[in-house]
KOLMI-662977 format. One line per 2 residues: number of its first residue (from 1); for each residue x, y, z of C-alpha. Coordinates in pm, 1 decimal. Layout:
NUM	X/Y/Z | ... $
//
This chain:
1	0.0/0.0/0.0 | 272.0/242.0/60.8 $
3	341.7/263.1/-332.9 | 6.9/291.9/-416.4 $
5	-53.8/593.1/-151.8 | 279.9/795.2/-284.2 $
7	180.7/781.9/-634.6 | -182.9/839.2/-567.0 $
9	-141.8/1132.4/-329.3 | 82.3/1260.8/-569.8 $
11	-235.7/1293.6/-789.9 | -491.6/1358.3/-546.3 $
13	-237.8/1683.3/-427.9 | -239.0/1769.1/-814.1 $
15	-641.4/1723.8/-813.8 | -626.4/1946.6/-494.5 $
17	-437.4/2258.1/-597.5 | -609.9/2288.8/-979.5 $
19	-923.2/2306.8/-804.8 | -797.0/2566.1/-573.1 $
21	-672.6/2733.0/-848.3 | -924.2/2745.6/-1076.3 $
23	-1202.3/2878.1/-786.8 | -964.0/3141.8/-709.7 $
25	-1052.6/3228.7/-1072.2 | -1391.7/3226.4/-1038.1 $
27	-1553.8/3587.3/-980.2 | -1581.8/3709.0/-660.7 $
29	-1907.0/3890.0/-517.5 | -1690.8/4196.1/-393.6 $
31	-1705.5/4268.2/-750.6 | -2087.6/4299.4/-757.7 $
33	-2061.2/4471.0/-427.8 | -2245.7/4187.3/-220.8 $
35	-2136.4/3994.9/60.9 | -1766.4/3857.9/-37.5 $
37	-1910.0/3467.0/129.6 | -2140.0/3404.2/-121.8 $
39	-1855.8/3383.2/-390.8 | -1921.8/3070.1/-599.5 $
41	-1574.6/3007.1/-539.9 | -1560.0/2919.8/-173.9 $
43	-1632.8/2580.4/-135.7 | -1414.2/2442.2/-447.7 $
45	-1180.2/2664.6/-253.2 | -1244.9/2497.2/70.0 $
47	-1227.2/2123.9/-115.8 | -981.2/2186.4/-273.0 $
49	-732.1/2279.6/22.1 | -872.4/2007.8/176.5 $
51	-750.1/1791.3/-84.9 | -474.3/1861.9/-76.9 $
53	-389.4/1861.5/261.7 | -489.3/1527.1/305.0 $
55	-338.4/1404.7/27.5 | -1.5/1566.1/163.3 $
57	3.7/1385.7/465.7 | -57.8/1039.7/273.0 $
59	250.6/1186.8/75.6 | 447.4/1226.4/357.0 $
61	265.9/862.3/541.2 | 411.3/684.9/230.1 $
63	774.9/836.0/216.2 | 806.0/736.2/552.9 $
65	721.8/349.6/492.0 | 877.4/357.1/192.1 $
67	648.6/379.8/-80.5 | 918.4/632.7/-291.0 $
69	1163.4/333.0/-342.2 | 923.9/93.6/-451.8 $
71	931.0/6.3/-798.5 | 588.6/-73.8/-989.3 $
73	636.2/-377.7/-1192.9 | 402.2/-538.3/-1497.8 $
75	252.8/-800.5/-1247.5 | 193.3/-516.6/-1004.7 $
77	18.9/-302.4/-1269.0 | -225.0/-591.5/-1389.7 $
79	-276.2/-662.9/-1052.2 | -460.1/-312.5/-1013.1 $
81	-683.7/-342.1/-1329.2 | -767.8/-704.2/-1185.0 $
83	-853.6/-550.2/-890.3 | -1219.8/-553.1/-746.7 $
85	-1160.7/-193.2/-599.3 | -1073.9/-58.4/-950.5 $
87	-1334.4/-239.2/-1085.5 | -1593.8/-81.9/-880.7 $
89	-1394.2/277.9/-903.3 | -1437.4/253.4/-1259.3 $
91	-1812.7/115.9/-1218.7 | -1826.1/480.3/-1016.4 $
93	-1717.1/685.4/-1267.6 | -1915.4/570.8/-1535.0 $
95	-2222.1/617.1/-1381.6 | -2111.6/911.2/-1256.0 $
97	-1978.5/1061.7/-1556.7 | -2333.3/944.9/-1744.0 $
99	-2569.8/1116.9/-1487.7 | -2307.1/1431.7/-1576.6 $
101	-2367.4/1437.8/-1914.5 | -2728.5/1362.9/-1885.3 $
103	-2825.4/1616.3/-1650.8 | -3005.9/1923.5/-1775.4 $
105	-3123.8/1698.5/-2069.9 | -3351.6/1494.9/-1832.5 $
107	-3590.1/1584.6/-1562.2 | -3397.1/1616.5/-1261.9 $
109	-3548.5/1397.3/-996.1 | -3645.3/1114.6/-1293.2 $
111	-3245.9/1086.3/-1363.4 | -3137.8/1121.6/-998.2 $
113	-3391.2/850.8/-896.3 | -3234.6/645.9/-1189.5 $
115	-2886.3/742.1/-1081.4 | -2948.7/657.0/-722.8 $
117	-3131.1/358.6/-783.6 | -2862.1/211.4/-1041.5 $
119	-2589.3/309.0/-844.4 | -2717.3/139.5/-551.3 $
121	-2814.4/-158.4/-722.6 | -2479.2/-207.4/-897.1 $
123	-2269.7/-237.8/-599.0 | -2551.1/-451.1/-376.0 $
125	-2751.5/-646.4/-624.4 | -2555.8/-965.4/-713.6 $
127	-2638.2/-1167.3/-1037.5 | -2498.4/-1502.8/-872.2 $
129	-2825.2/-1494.5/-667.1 | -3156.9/-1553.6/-764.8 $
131	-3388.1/-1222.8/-785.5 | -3655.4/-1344.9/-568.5 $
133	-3391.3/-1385.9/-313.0 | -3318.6/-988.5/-398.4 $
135	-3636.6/-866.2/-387.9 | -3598.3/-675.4/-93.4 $
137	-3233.6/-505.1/-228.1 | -3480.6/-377.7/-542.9 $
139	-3747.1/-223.1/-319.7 | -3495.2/-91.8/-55.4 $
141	-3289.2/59.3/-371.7 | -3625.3/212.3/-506.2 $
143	-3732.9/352.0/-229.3 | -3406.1/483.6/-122.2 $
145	-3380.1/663.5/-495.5 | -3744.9/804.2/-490.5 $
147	-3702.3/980.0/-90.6 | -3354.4/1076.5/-160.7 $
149	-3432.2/1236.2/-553.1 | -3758.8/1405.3/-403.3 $
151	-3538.7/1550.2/-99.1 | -3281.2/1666.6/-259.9 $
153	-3513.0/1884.1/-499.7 | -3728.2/2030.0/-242.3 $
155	-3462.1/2109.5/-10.6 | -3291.5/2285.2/-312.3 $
157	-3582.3/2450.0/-485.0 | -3804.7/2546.4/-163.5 $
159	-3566.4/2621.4/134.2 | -3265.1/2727.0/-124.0 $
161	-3471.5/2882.5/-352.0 | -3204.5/2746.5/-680.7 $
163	-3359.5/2645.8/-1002.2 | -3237.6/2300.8/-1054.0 $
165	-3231.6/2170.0/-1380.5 $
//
């Protein structure tokens, strides 16, 4: 693990800093003389120092057991595409990356029901089972997708008064 921290802090800190960099950029609401805290910027800000923070002490977790002098071999790197955890990362992405691209095309709480529902359903629902025996993942998943989809836009359009897509 200590190899697989140092290389992937060494991303996550490059993650970190771009996003701090790039919400500095955003405008700030000095500009527009309102209150300087409701910059749009903030909270990248925020997540982004955060970021990297963390991801410097994994840095400096790794360097001290190691991890710098490791070398990563061809077994090692099939090893990680072999890997259940980068299976589901990947699994996480794509759906991800598809609810992304969809959003603003679709009704909002439709595709976040669908997005929670899949998601949930891809990392609990197992095709080595019968469905009957599953029934209850389905229904939990559903359920879970339709309160959470329905939440999320009233908090956001009645309480936070934002126009969601």
């Amino acid at each position: 693990m200590p190899k697989a921290d140092f290389y992937t802090s060494i991303i996550l800190m490059a993650f970190g800093i771009t996003v701090l960099i790039l919400s500095l950029k955003m405008p700030t609401m000095a500009e527009q003389s309102k209150n300087p805290y409701a910059a749009p910027g903030i909270v990248p800000a925020l997540l982004g120092i955060i970021i990297a923070f963390l991801s410097g002490i994994m840095f400096f977790r790794s360097i001290r057991k190691g991890g710098h002098r490791k070398q990563i071999t061809g077994e090692a790197i099939k090893g990680f595409f072999i890997h259940e955890s980068t299976n589901r990362m990947v699994k996480t992405i794509l759906i991800c990356v598809l609810y992304s691209l969809l959003l603003g095309h679709v009704n909002f709480v439709l595709l976040t029901t669908l997005f929670i529902f899949i998601f949930v359903l891809t990392f609990e629902y197992s095709f080595k089972e019968s469905f009957k025996s599953q029934i209850r993942k389905v229904l939990m998943a559903a359920v879970l997708a339709v309160i959470t989809s329905t939440t999320v836009y009233g908090v956001f359009v009645y309480l936070f008064l934002v126009n969601l897509p």
